[in-house]
N, C-alpha and C positions, 0 to 999 in steps of 0.2 A: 958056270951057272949052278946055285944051289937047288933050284927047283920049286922054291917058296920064295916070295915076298917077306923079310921080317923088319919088325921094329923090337926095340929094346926098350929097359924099363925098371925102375926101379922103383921099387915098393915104399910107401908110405905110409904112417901113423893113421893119414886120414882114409886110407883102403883097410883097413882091418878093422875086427867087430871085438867086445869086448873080449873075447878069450883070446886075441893076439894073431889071429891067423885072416890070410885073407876072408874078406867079404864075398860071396859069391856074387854079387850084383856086379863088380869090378870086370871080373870076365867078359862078362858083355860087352859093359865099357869099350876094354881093350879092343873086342870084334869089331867096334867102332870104328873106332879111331886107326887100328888098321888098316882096314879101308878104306878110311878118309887119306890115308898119308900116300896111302898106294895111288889112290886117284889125284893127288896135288903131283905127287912124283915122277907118275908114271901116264897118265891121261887128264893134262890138264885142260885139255878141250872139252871133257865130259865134263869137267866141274865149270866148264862156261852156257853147257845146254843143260845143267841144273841150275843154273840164276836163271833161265831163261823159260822153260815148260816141260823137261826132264825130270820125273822123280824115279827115285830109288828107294823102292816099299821094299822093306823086310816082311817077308812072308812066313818065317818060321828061323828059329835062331834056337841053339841049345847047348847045354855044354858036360861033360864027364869028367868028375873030379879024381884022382890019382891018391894026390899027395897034398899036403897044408904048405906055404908058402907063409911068411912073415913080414914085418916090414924090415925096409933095406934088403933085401933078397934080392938077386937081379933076375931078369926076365925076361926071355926072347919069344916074343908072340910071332910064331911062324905061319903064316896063310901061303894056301893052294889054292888052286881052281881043281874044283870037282868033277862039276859038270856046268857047260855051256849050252842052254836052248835056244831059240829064235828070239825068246822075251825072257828068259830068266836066268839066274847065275847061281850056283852054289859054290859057296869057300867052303874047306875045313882048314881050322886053327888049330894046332901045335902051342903050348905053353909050354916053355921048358926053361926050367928053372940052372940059372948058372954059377956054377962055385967053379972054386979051383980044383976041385977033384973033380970036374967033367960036367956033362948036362944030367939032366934030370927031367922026364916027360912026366908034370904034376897035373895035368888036364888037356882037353881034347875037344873043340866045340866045331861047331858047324852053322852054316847062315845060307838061306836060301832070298835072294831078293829077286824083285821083279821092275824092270822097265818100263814106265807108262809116261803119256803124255797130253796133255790135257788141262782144264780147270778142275779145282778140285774136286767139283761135285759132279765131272763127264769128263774124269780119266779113260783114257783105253790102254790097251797094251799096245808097245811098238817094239823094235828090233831093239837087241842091247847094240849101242851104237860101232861103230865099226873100229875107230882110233880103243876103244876098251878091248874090244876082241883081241886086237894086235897086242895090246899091253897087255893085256892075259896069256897068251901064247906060251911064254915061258916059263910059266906058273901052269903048267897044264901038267898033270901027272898019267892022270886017267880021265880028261875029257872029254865027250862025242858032242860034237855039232849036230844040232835038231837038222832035219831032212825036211822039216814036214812046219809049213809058217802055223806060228800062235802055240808053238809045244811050250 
């Protein structure tokens, strides 16, 4: 077990700004779509109580640049589980850029989301669901489970 969740990636014409290198908007992206692949992958029950009355609110998302990346560059967007509370989830992201002469750590992001369920104008918070807990498990590096309900 690696200890991270990754998907791969390869860079394109349409991710880069006019000086050649990536876009920072892009990163984010990827935090996305991370996470969406890990929940098809790895908890697809959570994405059946998201058709249903499950959301997943990002509450804070951000990211730390290294190094510039290009297009055709490959890309390994590495997520962790941070931290696990009764209602909320933090990932940190790893971007690491891959050649043939090894990796390369080119940025570093982070995403805090929160579990609610509801209509959208009388969401509440509720527990992050339990089949995710387990699919987090091994993606835990430095996790604490909340003690205490509503952390």
């Amino acid at each position: 077990m690696t200890g991270y969740y990754e998907i791969r990636h390869i860079i394109g014409f349409e991710e880069t700004n006019l000086v050649g290198n990536v876009y920072y908007v892009n990163y984010l992206r990827w935090q996305g779509r991370c996470r969406e692949m890990f929940l098809m992958e790895k908890a697809p029950t959570v994405l059946e109580e998201v058709r249903k009355d499950l959301k997943l609110f990002t509450l804070k998302v951000d990211c730390e640049f290294f190094a510039e990346i290009t297009a055709f560059d490959r890309l390994s967007i590495r997520m962790r589980l941070e931290e696990l509370t009764q209602t909320q989830i933090e990932f940190a992201f790893d971007y690491v850029h891959l050649t043939e002469e090894g990796e390369r750590l080119v940025a570093r992001g982070r995403q805090r989301i929160a579990c609610m369920r509801g209509p959208n104008t009388a969401t509440v918070p509720t527990r992050v669901p339990e089949q995710l807990r387990e699919a987090l498990a091994p993606y835990s590096g430095n996790a604490v489970p909340a003690t205490t309900p509503g952390a």
